[in-house]
C-alpha positions in Angstrom: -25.6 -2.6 26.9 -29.0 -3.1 27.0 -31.2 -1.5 25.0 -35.9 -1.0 26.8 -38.8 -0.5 24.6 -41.9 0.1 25.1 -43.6 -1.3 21.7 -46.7 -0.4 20.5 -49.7 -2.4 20.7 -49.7 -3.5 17.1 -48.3 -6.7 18.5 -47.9 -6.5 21.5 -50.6 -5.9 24.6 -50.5 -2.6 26.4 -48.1 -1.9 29.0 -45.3 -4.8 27.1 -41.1 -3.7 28.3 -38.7 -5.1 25.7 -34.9 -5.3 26.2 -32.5 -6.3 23.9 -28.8 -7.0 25.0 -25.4 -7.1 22.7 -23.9 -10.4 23.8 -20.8 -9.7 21.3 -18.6 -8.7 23.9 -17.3 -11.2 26.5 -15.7 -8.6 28.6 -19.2 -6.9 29.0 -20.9 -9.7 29.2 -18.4 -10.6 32.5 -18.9 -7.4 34.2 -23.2 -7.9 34.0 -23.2 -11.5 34.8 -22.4 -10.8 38.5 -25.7 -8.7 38.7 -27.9 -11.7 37.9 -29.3 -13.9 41.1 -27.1 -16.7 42.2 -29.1 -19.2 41.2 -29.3 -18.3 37.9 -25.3 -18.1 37.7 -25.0 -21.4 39.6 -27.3 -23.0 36.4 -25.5 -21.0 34.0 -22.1 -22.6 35.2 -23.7 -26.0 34.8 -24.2 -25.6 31.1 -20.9 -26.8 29.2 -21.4 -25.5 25.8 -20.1 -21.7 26.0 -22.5 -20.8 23.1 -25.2 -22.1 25.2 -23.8 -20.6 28.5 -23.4 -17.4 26.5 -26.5 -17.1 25.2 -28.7 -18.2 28.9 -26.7 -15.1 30.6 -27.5 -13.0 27.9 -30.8 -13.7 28.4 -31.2 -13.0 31.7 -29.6 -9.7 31.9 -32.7 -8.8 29.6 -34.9 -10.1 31.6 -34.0 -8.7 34.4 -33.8 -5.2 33.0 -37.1 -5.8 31.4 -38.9 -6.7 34.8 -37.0 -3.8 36.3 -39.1 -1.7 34.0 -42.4 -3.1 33.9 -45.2 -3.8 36.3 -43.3 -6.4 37.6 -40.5 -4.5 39.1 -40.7 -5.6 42.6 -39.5 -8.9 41.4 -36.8 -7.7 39.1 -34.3 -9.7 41.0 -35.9 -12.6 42.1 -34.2 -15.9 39.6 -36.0 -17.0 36.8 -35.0 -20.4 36.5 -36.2 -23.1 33.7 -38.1 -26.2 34.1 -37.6 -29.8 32.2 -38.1 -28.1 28.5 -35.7 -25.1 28.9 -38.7 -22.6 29.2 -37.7 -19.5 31.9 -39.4 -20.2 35.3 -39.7 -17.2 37.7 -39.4 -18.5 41.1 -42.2 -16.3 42.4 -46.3 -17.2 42.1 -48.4 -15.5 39.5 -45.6 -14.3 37.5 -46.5 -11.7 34.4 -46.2 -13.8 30.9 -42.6 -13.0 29.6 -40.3 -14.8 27.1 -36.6 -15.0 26.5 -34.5 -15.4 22.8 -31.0 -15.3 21.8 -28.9 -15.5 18.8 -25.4 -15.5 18.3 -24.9 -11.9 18.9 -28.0 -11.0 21.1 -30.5 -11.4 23.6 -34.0 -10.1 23.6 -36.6 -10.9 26.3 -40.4 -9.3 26.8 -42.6 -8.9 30.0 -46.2 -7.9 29.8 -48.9 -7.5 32.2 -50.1 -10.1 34.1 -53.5 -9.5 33.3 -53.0 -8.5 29.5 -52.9 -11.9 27.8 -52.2 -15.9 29.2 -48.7 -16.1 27.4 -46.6 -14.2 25.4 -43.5 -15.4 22.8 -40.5 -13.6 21.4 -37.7 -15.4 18.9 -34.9 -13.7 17.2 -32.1 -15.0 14.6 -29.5 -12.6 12.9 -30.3 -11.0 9.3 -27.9 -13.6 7.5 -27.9 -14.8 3.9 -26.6 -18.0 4.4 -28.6 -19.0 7.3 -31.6 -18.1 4.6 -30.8 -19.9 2.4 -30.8 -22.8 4.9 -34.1 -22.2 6.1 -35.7 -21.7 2.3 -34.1 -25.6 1.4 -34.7 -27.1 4.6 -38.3 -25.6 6.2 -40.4 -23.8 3.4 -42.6 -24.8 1.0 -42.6 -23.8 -2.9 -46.2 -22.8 -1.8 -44.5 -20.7 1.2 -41.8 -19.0 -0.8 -44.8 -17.6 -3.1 -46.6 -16.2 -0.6 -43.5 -14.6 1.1 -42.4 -13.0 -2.7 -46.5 -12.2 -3.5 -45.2 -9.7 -0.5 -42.4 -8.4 -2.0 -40.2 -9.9 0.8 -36.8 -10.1 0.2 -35.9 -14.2 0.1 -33.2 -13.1 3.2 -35.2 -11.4 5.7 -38.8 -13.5 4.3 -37.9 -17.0 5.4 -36.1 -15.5 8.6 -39.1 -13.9 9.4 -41.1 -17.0 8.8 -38.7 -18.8 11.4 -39.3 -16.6 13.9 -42.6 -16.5 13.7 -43.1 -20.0 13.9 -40.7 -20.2 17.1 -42.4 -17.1 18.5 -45.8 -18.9 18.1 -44.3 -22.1 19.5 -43.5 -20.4 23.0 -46.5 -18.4 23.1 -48.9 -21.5 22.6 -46.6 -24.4 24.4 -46.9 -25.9 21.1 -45.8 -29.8 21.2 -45.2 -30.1 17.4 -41.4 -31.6 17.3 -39.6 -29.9 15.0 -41.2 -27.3 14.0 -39.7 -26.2 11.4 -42.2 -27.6 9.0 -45.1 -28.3 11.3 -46.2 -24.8 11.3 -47.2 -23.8 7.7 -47.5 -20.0 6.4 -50.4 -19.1 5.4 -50.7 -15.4 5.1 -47.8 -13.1 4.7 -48.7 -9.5 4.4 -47.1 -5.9 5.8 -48.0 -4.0 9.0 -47.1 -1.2 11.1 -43.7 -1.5 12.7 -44.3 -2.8 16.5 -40.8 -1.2 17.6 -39.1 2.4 16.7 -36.2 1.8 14.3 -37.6 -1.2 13.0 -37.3 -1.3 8.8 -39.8 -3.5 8.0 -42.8 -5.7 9.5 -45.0 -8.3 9.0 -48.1 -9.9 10.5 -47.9 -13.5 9.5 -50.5 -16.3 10.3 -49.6 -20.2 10.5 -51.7 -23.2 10.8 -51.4 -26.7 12.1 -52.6 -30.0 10.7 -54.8 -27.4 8.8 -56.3 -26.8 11.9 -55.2 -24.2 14.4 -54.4 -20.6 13.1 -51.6 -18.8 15.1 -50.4 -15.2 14.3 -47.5 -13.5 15.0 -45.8 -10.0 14.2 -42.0 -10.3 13.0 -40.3 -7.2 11.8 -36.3 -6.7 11.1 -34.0 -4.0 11.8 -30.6 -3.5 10.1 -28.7 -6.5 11.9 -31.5 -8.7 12.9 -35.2 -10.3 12.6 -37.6 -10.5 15.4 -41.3 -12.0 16.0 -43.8 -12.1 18.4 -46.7 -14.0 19.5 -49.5 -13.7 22.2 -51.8 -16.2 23.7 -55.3 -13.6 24.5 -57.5 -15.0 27.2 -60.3 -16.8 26.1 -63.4 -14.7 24.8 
């Protein structure tokens, strides 16, 4: 099943089509795959690990049902390949900026004008205390955890949140930073109006690098899951 919104333009630009697909159920997931171009299921046959596979058919059923929806319609079922970095690559010129994530139990991809912004970024990880945890011992800061509780985040969906963010930003900016786990650092952490209907809570967090660059990006959860956004704007 997959789930099209039209979010508001808290963070994203006007006109935006999200789709978010269940990729918990194999049978489903079977029956869709066909409907994707066969290029797209020749490269997904090529990919051995069936988390991986899993996850690149997921997204593309998104995408697809997010083109089918926005501007960019008459390309809905033209392949979106991916080039030497694992970035999707539509096979058609001047393509509208869109963005693909997965988890383990979902896909979510976003199309947006072409004219709206240069690039756009979307991430998403499942709201899960363990993988938390993880992220609070192995990517945040003491400085970072303070700035996430000055917020009154919980220390679950906070360093999730944080994550995505920094992924979503990542994408958005064709960031070359490594692992960026670390190399994006939180510097502002603060509430916002929900981008998406249903959505329980939301943030608008800003990340620098080297102390340099600021990037910003909107995450917000719902009851299963935490998502983010970023947007490149076209140059003032």
């Amino acid at each position: 099943m997959t789930r099209i919104a039209r979010p508001s333009t808290v963070a994203f630009p006007v006109g935006s089509v999200l789709a978010e697909y269940d990729a918990r159920h194999p049978k489903r997931l079977a029956q869709d795959e066909p409907t994707l171009p066969a290029e797209e299921r020749a490269l997904a046959a090529s990919i051995r690990s069936l988390a991986r596979r899993t996850g690149f058919i997921a997204g593309r059923i998104a995408l697809h049902a997010a083109l089918a929806e926005s501007d960019a319609r008459a390309f809905a079922t033209r392949p979106v390949l991916r080039d030497a970095r694992g970035r999707p690559t539509p096979s058609w010129d001047c393509p509208p900026p869109l963005s693909i994530a997965h988890s383990r139990a979902r896909a979510v991809a976003v199309v947006t004008p072409r004219d709206a912004c240069v690039a756009i970024g979307i991430d998403v990880e499942e709201l899960d205390e363990h993988r938390a945890h993880a992220l609070v011992r192995m990517s945040l800061s003491e400085a970072e955890i303070c700035i996430i509780r000055a917020c009154d985040a919980s220390l679950v969906a906070g360093p999730i949140a944080v994550w995505c963010a920094r992924e979503s930003c990542v994408k958005a900016h064709a960031l070359d930073v490594g692992w960026f786990g670390t190399a994006l650092v939180t510097r502002n952490f603060e509430p916002c109006a929900a981008p998406i209907n249903g959505a329980i809570h939301a943030w608008r967090i800003t990340l620098s690098f080297e102390d340099r660059s600021l990037f910003h990006a909107t995450a917000w959860t719902t009851a299963e899951a935490v998502f983010a956004c970023a947007v490149r704007e076209h140059d003032a």
